[in-house]
C-alpha angles and dihedrals in degrees: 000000000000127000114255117259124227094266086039079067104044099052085044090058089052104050107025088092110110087198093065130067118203136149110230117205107196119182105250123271095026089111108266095160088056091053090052092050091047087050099042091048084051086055102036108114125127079245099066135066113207124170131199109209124183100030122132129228092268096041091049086046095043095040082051095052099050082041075068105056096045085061098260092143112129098104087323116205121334134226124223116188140151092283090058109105120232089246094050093047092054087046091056090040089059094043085061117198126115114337121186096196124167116241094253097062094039095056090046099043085046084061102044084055082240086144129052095236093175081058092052105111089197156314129237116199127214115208094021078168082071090061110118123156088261093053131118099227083058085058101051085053100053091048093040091049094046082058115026112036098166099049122107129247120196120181129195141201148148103178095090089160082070094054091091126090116111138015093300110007090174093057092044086056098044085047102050084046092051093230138149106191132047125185117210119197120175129173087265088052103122102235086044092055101050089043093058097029089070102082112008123198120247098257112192109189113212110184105186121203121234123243109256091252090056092046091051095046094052093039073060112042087051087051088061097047093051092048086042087054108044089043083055090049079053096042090052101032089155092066127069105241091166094127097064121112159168081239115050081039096084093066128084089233090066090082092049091048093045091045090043089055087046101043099085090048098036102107088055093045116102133249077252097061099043094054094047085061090044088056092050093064089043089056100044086059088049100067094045092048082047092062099031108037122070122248095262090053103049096045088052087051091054091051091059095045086055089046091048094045100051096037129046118215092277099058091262121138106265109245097196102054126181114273097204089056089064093055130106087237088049084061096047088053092057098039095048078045100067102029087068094067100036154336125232119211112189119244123198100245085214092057096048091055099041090053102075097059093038090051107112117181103226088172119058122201099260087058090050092047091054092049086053090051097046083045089059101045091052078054100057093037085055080048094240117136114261098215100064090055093057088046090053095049096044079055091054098049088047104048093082091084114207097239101059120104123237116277093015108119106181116219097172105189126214137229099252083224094063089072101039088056085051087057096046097051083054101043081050086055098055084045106057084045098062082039099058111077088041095063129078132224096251087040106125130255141021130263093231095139099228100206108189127201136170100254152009090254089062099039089058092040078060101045083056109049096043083052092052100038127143104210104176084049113110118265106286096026103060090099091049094110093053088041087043080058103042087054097054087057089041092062093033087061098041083055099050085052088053097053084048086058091042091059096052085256100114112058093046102056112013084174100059090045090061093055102034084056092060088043097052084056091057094043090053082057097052096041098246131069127232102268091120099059122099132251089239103053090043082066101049084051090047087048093052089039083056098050091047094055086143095055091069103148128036124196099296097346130126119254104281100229125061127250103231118294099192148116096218108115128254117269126208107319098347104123091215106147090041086063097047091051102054079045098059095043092041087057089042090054095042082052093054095053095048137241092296087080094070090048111044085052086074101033091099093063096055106043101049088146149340138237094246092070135084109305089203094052094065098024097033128124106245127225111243099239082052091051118080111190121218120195144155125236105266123167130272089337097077077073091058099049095042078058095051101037100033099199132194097197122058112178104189091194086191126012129275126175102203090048090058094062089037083067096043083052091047097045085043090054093053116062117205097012117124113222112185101183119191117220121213126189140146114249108230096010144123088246093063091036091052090054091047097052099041082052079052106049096040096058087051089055092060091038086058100040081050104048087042084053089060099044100032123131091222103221126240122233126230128205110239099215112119113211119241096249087052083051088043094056098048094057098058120087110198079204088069097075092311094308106299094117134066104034104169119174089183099120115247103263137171124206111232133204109243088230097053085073087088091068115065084239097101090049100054085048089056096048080047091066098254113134105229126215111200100211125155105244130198099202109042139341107252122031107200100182127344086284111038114077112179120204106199124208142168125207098270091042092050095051089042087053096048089049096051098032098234092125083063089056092041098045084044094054089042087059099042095058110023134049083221120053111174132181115195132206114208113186112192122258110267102021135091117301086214141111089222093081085068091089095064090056101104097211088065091055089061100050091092110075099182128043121247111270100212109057106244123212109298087210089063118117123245102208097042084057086040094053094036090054101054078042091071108032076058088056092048092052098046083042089052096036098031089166098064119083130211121228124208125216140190093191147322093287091061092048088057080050103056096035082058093049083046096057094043111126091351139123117266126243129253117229101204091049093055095043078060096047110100083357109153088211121041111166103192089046101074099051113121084006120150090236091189086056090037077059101051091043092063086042098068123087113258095030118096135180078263108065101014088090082057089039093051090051087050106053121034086217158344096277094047089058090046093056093047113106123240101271090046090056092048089046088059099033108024134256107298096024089048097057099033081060091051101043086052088045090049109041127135091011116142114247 
């Protein structure tokens, strides 16, 4: 752990305090997790309980580790999940000390009074930016304050773009978490500056320029975002889009902002405008894959786009195609695109069989020989040496390599910035060289060269390249011998997809060819192919393939989707048949060559080495000038590992802003230590444009926290407890003999699933005034009174419960056991109070497992068949369980609403009575019981472990059963268990 810097203090000083309570908003990369650990290692003692809420499964194993170091080790902090029992938890609440707990169990075990939340000396709170009125974190609040009014609270977060939602976000937030005070502190804050202004790293800014091809192909892609948006602001002229632009479009959060404007009015929208949104993300993902992914790779991508956007999933012509791929830009992209891998020049295919048999050799080998001779003595006479000449011929003849087809002249272009990080390293190793005899032993830091990207994709397109490296090639072809290798896999690939054509595989089930193409690769490697895997399991891969659209190359690996393998004909700019064609002559040629071809393309990945070689030179430790360090951008760890590593050399392959004051930290914190960082960026590029508006927006952030703090109506907070005349009052009915009976003073509650607490639900019931008791039930999620079960369930979850059948159990079980069965709907808050939007849910996409034989009308809408279909499985569930009623609700705060109307002047629950109910064991149950009728009775059809302990309250014996009519039966047991008892009671009974 690194020592605190000046500003690290002074935040400390202001905050440490556990009798005050503040929320504390710090740029990123300035060290906030320092500042917590600092802070929890202040507060570790067995006679204190602090609680860190809010933290994910990284940050708790990292906070612990660095705990650790700091000498928090006794026991450290600790660690509550879901595996954790209910006694061990109450063991490790009374011991005190440092405890890491999810929301969930916190909140319920809040409510089952598990932990002694008067004892806890306080909570601090990770990602204070997530806190809504719905969320869990507001909750835990509410319960913890009605308890514990001396206890401090103390909130973090350094995401202050996300502080945004609402008329004054910073004032929501400070409400929810019940706070008064709030500390800013941005990279212009005053203590901050002159922290981090003392020693400065050596900062060397390289901006690269982009190949023509690249420029044009971004000047293009751009073009078709900015047609795609302004076509989206025409097609929507009744909402304020105002806010979209080129600029925010660059950031991953774009997609969520335009779908969040869209969302109320989602279900009204047409097929055009959802697929205009769905083009803006597309293209977003363009222009990073355009700076990130290798030619090979991108071009591979844009083949898939063009195969996704003329063909649906069965095969079908695709109605809604995409506007910006019938532009003139779109066809820019795809030409520039390929252009950049190769170049096809036509060859008569006449010509290319006749030649074998006309060729005459005019000129024998001896002749040749002599030429050669006569060519090497000009060349001395002229003094150059005759030995590179050969060499240079030999190259000549042997740059035609066997495995390309005729006609493809392979250009493989290369990332500019390949070859400026060749000249970097180079530029490090010269420099540790003239450094060396100048350092000391005890001098500080290592000369491991940390080189940072964006991605794992682009970590291992590094390692490779870097493995595979010419170094004395010429600038933009030292990575020839890794792109030489990717196309090999490249046509490999395009000719597997042509033999799958051939066989009649590819029109019918584009799906399965993109992933059968990845796992024939696999297979090559392994020496057999996938015709042993299930269908079933080809379309759980082809599910998973589907979700990880991003992910499309792996080391060595084919693209993982497939260009388009069917007959259909091109359409405006798609070059479709252009496609289809180099695939057909790139199978024939592979044909031609044998099967050796396919092989030999993935030979490199499986024999990297032999045993026979140095063992030291693969399982060696490395010196550190030799190591050079590859890592993505990752959160508060990259502290950690610039700590542990020290390095001099920091290579930022693209730009981050939060790294850069990770390293003005790092270099503040180590005195004496020299870090030259090198700076890469593309000049004119997204990439660029992306760093300078997320400097920008963020500054703006902070201006505008700062300037709410100074004119913000600080709420006042209330206390919740309701008084016992208020409580009084609500219980008496003046309808109920004028009000003189039923006068109850037993508090309004609601039992509560455990597993509902996932949902905000439980929280908006508790700010309504309801106690709620957290059980785990069997039938239903809420009980309301003895006689009113509710089954809750959003949209996906409704759609995923009809598709697997589980609804029909559930409502079954609801009207088995309670007069009031209820299912209720819950729609989420903002968004469409509509059906419609059913179609958008996936997992009711993949209910059908074969497609439709008879072709339907093209023309036909998705989401009307989507919605009319859940329509009438809901008619035929109402129509089998008549007594159980649906529910519909706008959003969680109308569900609070109705639960309360529904209360209103009835009996309470009782909690130890519905954790019975549907319960397998029930041990009371069974005293004074007949156990040889008890037998019988589970033996008959319709009755199940589940519902025999209600059959058995219901009829004194088995005679009696035996005697009941139909409709008594199927009032006890349901509808079809009812009637397949009777019938087995009653057969072979005369009639």
């Amino acid at each position: 752990m690194s020592a605190l810097l000046p500003f690290h203090k002074s935040i400390l000083e202001k905050i440490h305090d556990p009798a005050t309570s503040e929320l504390v908003l710090l740029a990123r990369g300035l060290g906030l997790r320092r500042i917590i650990c600092k802070l929890m290692q202040i507060y570790d003692s067995p006679n204190n309980l602090v609680l860190l809420v809010n933290a994910t499964q990284e940050e708790e194993a990292a906070i612990g580790e660095e705990l650790g170091i700091m000498g928090c080790r006794n026991p450290g902090l600790r660690i509550v999940g879901f595996e954790t029992g209910r006694k061990d938890r109450q063991d490790l609440y009374k011991k005190g000390g440092l405890v890491s707990i999810t929301s969930q169990i916190f909140t319920v075990d809040m409510l089952t009074s598990d932990i002694p939340t008067h004892l806890i000396t306080g909570i601090i709170v990770l990602h204070a930016e997530r806190v809504t009125p719905t969320s869990a974190e507001a909750f835990i609040v509410r319960l913890y304050r009605e308890k514990n009014k001396n206890g401090f609270l103390k909130a973090f977060s350094d995401q202050p773009e996300h502080i945004t939602s609402g008329l004054s976000p910073l004032r929501t937030i400070m409400k929810e978490l019940h706070l008064r005070t709030v500390h800013i502190y941005p990279r212009f804050h005053a203590e901050i500056k002159e922290s981090l202004d003392r020693k400065t790293p050596d900062i060397v800014e390289l901006h690269q320029d982009m190949t023509e091809a690249m420029s044009e192909i971004h000047h293009a892609i751009v073009q078709c975002m900015t047609t795609t948006l302004s076509e989206l602001k025409r097609a929507n002229t009744m909402l304020d889009l105002d806010d979209l632009t080129i600029d925010n479009a660059y950031f991953r959060s774009f997609d969520m902002i335009v779908r969040r404007m869209l969302d109320p009015v989602w279900h009204k929208v047409g097929p055009r405008t959802k697929q205009l949104v769905s083009d803006l993300a597309t293209l977003r993902r363009l222009l990073t894959y355009l700076l990130t992914y290798d030619a090979l790779a991108f071009h591979a991508y844009l083949e898939t786009l063009i195969a996704a956007n003329t063909t649906t999933e069965s095969g079908a012509a695709r109605q809604h195609q995409s506007p910006w791929m019938l532009t003139d830009a779109a066809h820019t992209i795809f030409t520039y695109a390929k252009r950049r891998c190769y170049v096809m020049n036509p060859v008569p295919k006449a010509a290319a069989q006749e030649k074998p048999v006309e060729i005459i050799n005019l000129v024998d080998s001896e002749e040749e020989e002599g030429w050669a001779a006569l060519d090497e003595l000009e060349a001395q006479a002229r003094g150059e040496p005759s030995s590179n000449l050969n060499k240079g011929k030999g190259k000549a003849k042997e740059t035609r390599k066997k495995w390309l087809p005729e006609g493809m002249e392979p250009v493989l272009e290369e990332l500019p910035k390949w070859y400026l990080l060749a000249d970097i390293l180079h530029e490090i190793e010269e420099e540790m060289i003239r450094l060396d005899p100048l350092l000391t032993s005890p001098s500080p830091g290592s000369n491991t060269v940390l080189i940072m990207a964006s991605s794992l994709h682009t970590c291992t397109l590094i390692k490779d390249f870097l493995a595979t490296m010419d170094a004395d090639a010429p600038r933009g072809s030292q990575g020839r011998q890794m792109m030489e290798d990717k196309l090999r896999l490249y046509l490999w690939w395009k000719g597997k997809l042509s033999e799958r054509r051939a066989d009649g595989k590819g029109p019918i089930a584009l799906p399965t060819g993109k992933k059968d193409d990845a796992s024939g690769a696999q297979g090559t490697r392994q020496g057999g192919g996938n015709d042993g895997i299930s269908e079933a399991l080809k379309r759980k891969d082809r599910e998973r393939q589907e979700r990880s659209m991003n992910r499309r190359r792996v080391r060595g690996g084919a693209p993982a989707a497939a260009p388009t393998t069917r007959d259909s004909a091109s359409s405006g700019a798609l070059p479709e048949g252009e496609i289809k064609k180099e695939a057909d002559e790139i199978a024939e040629f592979l044909s031609s060559q044998g099967v050796d071809v396919a092989t030999q393309a993935l030979m490199p990945d499986t024999q990297l080495f032999t045993m026979d070689d140095d063992f030291d030179a693969h399982y060696g430790l490395l010196a550190p000038a030799q190591t050079v360090l590859v890592r993505a951008y990752s959160d508060d760890s990259d502290d950690q590992v610039l700590q542990e590593i020290k390095p001099r050399f920091i290579v930022m392959y693209e730009p981050n802003l939060e790294f850069i004051r990770r390293i003005e930290v790092y270099r503040n914190s180590n005195p004496g230590l020299g870090v030259r960082v090198y700076f890469m960026m593309y000049k004119l590029s997204c990439e660029e444009g992306k760093y300078l508006t997320g400097l920008r927006r963020e500054k703006e952030s902070f201006e505008r926290l700062i300037k709410e703090r100074g004119s913000m109506l600080m709420p006042i907070l209330e206390d919740r407890s309701t008084p016992a005349g208020e409580a009084l009052i609500k219980t008496i009915s003046s309808r109920i003999a004028g009000g003189r009976k039923e006068v109850s003073m037993e508090p309004a509650r609601v039992i509560v699933d455990m597993r509902e607490f996932r949902s905000s639900l439980p929280s908006l019931l508790h700010a309504s005034g309801l106690l709620v008791l957290p059980v785990t039930l069997t039938v239903g999620d809420y009980i309301l009174t003895p006689d009113i079960c509710v089954e809750r369930k959003s949209i996906p979850d409704l759609v995923s419960s009809f598709n697997s059948g589980r609804l029909y159990t559930q409502c079954e079980l609801m009207s088995a056991h309670y007069k009031q069965p209820i299912l209720l709907i819950e729609f989420e808050e903002h968004k469409s109070f509509s059906l419609e939007a059913v179609a958008d849910v996936k997992s009711y996409a993949k209910s059908s497992k074969y497609p439709p034989k008879k072709k339907g009308d093209p023309r036909a809408d998705n989401a009307s068949s989507a919605a009319q279909s859940i329509q009438s499985k809901l008619v035929l569930l109402t129509l089998t369980f008549p007594r159980v009623r649906i529910l519909w609700s706008s959003s969680p705060y109308a569900t609070a609403e109705i639960f309360n109307d529904l209360k209103t002047n009835v009996a309470q629950p009782d909690p130890a009575k519905a954790v019975l109910v549907g319960a397998e064991e029930d041990p009371d149950a069974g005293a004074g019981v007949n156990t040889a009728a008890e037998e019988l009775l589970r033996s008959l059809p319709g009755i199940t472990a589940k519902n025999v302990k209600h059959v058995m309250n219901r009829v004194k014996s088995v005679r009696e059963l035996c005697e009941l009519t139909l409709a008594e039966v199927q009032e006890i047991l349901g509808v079809e268990p009812g009637k397949a008892c009777w019938d087995f009671i009653h057969r072979g009974e005369r009639k």
